[in-house]
TORKOL-4160 file (C-alpha; in steps of 0.2 Angstrom, whole numbers, padded with zeros to 4 digits, m for minus):
240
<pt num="1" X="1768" Y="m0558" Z="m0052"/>
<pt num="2" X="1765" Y="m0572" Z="m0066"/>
<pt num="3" X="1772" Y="m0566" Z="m0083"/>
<pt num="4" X="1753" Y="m0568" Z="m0089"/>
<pt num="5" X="1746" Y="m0558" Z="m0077"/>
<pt num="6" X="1759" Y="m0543" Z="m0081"/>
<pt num="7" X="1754" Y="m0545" Z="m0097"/>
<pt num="8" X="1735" Y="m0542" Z="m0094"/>
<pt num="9" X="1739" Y="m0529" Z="m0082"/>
<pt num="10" X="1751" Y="m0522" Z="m0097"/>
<pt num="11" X="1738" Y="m0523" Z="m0110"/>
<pt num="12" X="1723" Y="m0512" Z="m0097"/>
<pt num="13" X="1734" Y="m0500" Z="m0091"/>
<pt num="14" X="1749" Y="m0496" Z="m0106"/>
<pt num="15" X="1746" Y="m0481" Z="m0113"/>
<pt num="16" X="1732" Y="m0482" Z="m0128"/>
<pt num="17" X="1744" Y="m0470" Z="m0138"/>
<pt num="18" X="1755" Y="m0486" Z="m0138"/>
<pt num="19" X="1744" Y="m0501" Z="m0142"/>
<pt num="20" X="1733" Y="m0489" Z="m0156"/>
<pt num="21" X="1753" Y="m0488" Z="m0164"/>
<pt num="22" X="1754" Y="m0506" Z="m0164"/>
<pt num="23" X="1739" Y="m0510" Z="m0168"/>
<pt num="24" X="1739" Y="m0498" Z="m0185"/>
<pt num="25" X="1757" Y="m0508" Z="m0189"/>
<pt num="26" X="1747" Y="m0526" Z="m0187"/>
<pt num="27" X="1729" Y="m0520" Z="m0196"/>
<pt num="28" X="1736" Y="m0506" Z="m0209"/>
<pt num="29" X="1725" Y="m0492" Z="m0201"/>
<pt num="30" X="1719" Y="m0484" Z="m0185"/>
<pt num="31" X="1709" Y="m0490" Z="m0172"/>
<pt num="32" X="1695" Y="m0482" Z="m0165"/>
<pt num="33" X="1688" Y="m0491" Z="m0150"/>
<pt num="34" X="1703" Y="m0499" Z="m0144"/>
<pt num="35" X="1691" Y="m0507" Z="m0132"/>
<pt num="36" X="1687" Y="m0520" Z="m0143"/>
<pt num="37" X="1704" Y="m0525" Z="m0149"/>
<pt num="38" X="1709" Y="m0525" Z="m0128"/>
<pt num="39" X="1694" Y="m0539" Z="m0126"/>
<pt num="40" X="1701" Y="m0547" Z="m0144"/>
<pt num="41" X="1720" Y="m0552" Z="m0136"/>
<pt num="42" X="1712" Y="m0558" Z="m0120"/>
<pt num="43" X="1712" Y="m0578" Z="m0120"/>
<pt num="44" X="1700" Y="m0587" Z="m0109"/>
<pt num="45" X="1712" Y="m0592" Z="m0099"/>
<pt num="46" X="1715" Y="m0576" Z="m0095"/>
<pt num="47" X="1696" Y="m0573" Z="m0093"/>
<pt num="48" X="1692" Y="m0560" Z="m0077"/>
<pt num="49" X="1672" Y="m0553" Z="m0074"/>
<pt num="50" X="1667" Y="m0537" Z="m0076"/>
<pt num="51" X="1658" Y="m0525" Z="m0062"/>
<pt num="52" X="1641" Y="m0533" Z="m0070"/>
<pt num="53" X="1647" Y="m0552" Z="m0070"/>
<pt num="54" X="1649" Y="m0554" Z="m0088"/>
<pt num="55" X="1666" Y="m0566" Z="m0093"/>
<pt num="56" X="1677" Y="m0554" Z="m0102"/>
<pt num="57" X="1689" Y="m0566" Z="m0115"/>
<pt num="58" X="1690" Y="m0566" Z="m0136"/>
<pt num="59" X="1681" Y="m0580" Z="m0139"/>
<pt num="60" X="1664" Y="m0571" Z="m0145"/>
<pt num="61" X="1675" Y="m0560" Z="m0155"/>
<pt num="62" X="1681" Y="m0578" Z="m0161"/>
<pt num="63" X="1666" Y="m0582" Z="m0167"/>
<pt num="64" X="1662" Y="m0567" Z="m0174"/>
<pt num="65" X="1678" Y="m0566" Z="m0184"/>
<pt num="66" X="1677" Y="m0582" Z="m0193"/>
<pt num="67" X="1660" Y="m0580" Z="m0199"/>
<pt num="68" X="1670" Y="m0563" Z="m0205"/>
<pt num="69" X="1684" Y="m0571" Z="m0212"/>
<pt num="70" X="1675" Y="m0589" Z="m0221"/>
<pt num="71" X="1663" Y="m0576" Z="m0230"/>
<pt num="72" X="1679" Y="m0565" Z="m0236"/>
<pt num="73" X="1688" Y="m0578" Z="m0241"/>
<pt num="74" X="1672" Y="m0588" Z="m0248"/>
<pt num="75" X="1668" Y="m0570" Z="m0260"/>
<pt num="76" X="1685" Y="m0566" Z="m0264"/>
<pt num="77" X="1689" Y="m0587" Z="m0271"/>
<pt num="78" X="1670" Y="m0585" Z="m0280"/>
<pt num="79" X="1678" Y="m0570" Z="m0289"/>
<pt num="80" X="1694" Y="m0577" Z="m0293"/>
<pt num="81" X="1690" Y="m0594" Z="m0300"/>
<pt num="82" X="1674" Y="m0594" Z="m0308"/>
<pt num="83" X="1675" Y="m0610" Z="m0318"/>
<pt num="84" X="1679" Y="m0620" Z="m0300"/>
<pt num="85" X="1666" Y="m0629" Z="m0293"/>
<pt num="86" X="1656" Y="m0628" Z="m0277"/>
<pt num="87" X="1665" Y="m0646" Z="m0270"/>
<pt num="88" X="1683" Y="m0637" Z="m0278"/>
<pt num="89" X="1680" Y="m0621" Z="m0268"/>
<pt num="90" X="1676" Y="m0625" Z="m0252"/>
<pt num="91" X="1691" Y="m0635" Z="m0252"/>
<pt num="92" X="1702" Y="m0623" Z="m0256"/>
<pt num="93" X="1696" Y="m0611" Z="m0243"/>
<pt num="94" X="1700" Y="m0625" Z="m0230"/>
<pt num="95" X="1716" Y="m0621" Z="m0235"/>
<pt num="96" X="1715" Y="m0602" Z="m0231"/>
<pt num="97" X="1707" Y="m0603" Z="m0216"/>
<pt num="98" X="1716" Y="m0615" Z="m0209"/>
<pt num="99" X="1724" Y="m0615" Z="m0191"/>
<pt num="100" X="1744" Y="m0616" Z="m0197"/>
<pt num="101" X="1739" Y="m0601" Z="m0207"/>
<pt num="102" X="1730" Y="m0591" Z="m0193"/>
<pt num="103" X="1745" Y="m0596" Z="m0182"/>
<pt num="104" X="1758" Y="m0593" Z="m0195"/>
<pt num="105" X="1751" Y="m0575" Z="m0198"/>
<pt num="106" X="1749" Y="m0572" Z="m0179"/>
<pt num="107" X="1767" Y="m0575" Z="m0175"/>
<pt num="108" X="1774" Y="m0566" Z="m0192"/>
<pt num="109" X="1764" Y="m0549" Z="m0188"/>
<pt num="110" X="1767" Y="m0549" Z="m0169"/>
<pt num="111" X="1748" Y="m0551" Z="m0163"/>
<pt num="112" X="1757" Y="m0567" Z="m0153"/>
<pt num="113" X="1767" Y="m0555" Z="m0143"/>
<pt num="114" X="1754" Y="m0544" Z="m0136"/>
<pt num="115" X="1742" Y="m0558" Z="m0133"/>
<pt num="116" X="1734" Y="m0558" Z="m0113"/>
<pt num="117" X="1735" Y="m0579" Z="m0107"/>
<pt num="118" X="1738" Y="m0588" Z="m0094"/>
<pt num="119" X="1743" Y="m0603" Z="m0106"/>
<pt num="120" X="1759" Y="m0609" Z="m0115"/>
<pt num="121" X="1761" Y="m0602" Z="m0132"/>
<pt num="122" X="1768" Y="m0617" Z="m0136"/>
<pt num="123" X="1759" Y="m0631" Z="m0129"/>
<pt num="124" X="1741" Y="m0623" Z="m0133"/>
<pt num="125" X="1737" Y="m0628" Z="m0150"/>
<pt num="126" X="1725" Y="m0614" Z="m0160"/>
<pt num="127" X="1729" Y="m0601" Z="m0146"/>
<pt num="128" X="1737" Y="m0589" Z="m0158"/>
<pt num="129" X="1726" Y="m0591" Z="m0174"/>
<pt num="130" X="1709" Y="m0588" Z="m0161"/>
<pt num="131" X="1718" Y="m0571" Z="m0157"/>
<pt num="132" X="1718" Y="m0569" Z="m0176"/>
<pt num="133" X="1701" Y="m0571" Z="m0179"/>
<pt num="134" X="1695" Y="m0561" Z="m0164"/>
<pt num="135" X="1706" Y="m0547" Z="m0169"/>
<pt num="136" X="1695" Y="m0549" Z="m0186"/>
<pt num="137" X="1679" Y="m0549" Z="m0174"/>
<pt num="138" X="1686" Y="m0533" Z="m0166"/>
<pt num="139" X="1689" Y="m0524" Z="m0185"/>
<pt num="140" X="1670" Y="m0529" Z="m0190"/>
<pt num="141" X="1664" Y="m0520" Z="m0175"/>
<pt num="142" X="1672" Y="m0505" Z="m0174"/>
<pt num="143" X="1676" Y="m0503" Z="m0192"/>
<pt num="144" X="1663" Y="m0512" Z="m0201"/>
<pt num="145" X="1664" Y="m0527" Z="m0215"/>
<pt num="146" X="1675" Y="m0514" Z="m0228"/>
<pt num="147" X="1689" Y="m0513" Z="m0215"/>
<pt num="148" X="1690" Y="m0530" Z="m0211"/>
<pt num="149" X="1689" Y="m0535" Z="m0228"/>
<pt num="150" X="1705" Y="m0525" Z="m0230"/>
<pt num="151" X="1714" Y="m0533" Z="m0215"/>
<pt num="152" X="1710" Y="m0551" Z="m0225"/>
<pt num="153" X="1714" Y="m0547" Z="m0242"/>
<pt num="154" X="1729" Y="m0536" Z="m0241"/>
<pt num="155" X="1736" Y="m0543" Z="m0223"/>
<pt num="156" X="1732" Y="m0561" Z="m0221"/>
<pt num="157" X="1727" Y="m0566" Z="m0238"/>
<pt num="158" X="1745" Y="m0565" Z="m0244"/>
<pt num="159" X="1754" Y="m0573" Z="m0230"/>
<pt num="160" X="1743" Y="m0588" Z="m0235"/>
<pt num="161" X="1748" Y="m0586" Z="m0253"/>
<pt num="162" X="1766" Y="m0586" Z="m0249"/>
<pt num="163" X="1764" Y="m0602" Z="m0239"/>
<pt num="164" X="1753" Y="m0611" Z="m0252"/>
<pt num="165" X="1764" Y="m0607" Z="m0264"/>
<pt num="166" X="1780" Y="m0614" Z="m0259"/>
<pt num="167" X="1772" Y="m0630" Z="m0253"/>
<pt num="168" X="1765" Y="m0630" Z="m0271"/>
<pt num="169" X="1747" Y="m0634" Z="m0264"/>
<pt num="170" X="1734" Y="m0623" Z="m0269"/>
<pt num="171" X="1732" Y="m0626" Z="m0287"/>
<pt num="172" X="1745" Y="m0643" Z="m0289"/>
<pt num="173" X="1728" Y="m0656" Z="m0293"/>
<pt num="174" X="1739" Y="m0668" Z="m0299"/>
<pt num="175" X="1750" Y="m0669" Z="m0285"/>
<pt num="176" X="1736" Y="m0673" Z="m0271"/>
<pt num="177" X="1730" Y="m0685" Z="m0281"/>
<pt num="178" X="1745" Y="m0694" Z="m0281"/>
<pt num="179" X="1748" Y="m0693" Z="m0262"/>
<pt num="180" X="1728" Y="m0697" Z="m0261"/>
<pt num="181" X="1731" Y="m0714" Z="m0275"/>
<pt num="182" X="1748" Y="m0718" Z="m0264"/>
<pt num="183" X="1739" Y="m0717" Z="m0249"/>
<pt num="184" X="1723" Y="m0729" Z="m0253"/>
<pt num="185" X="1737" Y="m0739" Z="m0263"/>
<pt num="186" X="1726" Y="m0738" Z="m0279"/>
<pt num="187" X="1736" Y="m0739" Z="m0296"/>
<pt num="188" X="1734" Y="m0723" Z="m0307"/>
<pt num="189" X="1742" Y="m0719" Z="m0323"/>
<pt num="190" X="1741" Y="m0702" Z="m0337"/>
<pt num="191" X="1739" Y="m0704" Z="m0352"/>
<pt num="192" X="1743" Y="m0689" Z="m0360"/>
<pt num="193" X="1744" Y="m0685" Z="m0381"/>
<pt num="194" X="1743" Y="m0673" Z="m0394"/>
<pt num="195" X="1724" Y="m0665" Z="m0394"/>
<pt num="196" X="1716" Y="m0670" Z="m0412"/>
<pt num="197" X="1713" Y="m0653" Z="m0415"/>
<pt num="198" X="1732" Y="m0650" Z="m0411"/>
<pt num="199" X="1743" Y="m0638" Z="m0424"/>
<pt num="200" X="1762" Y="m0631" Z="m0422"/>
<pt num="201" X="1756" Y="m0615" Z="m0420"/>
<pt num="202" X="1745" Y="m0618" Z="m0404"/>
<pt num="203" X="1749" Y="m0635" Z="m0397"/>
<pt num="204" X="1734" Y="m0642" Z="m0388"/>
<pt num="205" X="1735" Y="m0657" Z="m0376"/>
<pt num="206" X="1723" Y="m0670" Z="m0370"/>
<pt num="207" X="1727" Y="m0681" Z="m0354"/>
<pt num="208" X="1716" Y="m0695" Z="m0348"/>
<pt num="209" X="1722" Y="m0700" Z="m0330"/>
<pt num="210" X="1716" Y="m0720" Z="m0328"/>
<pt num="211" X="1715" Y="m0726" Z="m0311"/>
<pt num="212" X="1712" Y="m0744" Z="m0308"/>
<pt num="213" X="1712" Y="m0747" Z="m0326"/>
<pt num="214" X="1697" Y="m0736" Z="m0327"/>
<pt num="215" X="1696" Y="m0716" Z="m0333"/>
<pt num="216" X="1692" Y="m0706" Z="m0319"/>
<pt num="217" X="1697" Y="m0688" Z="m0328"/>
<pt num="218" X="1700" Y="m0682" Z="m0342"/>
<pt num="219" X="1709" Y="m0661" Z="m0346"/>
<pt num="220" X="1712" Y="m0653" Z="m0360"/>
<pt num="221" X="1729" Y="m0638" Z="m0360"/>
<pt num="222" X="1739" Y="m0629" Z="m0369"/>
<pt num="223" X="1752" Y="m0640" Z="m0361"/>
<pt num="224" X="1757" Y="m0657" Z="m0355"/>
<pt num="225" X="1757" Y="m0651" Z="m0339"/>
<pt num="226" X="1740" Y="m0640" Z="m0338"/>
<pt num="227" X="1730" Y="m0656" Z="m0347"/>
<pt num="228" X="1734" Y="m0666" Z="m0331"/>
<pt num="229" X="1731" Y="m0654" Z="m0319"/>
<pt num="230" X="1714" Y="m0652" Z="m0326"/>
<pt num="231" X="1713" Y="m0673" Z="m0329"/>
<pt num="232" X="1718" Y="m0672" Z="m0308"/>
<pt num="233" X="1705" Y="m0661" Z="m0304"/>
<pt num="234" X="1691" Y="m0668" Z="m0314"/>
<pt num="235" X="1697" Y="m0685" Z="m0305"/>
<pt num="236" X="1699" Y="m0679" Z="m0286"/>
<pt num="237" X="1684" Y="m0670" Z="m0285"/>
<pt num="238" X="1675" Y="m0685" Z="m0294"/>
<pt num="239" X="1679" Y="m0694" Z="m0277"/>
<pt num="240" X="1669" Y="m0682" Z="m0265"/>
């Protein structure tokens, strides 16, 4: 029998005692229609029809669970960083919701291991994320939006942040608009001083960041660095 096929045989007839255990370890709390998370693990190369003819695989789930997670992740970034833009937000919650994130956090929890498919994990690019955001599907239907707003914020949410945080690219303006200048070979420069209204006790700094001779940004911070992130950001988002 193909490994695939033991696995979906696995997932319908394990006991539910087992997958409910694992399923509290992946979402933080129980279950209660396991029926939904089955259907959510099941990729659609896996698909099989029911007694009625329907197409039984995750991908409405999949649907269902980002809609669930952009709106999350959309209310918990309007929250967080009130001064940002609409043009600034929307960009970093591309960076959230994301496939390397979905994948990442599918393979560090374990939801990759108990997925139902017929495909290779690793030659099918977004199979693992899907299974993320149908899992999220399944949480809103049998828990309700509280639930899987707790599964986003305290389970995946920070997996993100660890991620974005090494790489340095959530908040790092400045540095995506270097690699963005490097990339279209445009010439940028900062020019960064002493604010006017600048004293020893609480040092203020004003950067202006030229960019073909001309000044596309301009920040104000408490230091160097901070008045060019905020010159980066006024610059980048001046672009879109």
């Amino acid at each position: 029998m193909h490994k695939s096929i033991k696995a979906l045989v696995s997932i319908f007839y394990c006991s539910n005692s087992e997958l409910r255990k694992e399923l509290k370890r992946i979402i933080g709390f129980n279950p209660l229609n396991i029926e939904y998370y089955k259907i959510a693990l099941i990729h659609k190369s896996a698909s099989f029809t029911s007694s009625d003819g329907a197409t039984i695989n995750n991908e409405r789930l999949e649907f269902l669970g980002d809609a669930v997670l952009g709106m999350t992740i959309a209310e918990y970034l309007y929250n967080k960083y009130p001064d940002m833009t609409e043009g600034e937000l929307t960009k970093l919650r591309s960076k959230f919701v994301n496939g390397t994130n979905l994948e990442k956090f599918s393979k560090d929890s374990g939801i990759d291991k108990i997925i139902v498919t017929r495909a290779n994990l690793r030659k099918s690019i977004h199979l693992t994320g899907d299974a993320v955001e149908a899992l999220i599907g399944a949480i809103y239907l049998d828990r309700g939006f509280g639930k899987a707003k707790y599964f986003i914020i305290n389970k995946f949410l920070p997996s993100c942040i660890s991620v974005q945080s090494r790489n340095n690219a959530i908040y790092n303006f400045k540095s995506e608009l270097i690699e963005w200048c490097q990339y279209k070979k445009i010439d940028f420069r900062y020019d960064t001083i002493l604010h006017p209204t600048s004293n020893n006790h609480r040092p203020l700094f004003l950067s202006n960041i030229y960019i073909n001779d001309s000044i596309m940004g301009v920040g104000v911070g408490r230091s160097k660095k901070d008045a060019e992130q905020a010159a980066s950001r006024e610059a980048l988002y001046g672009f879109q």
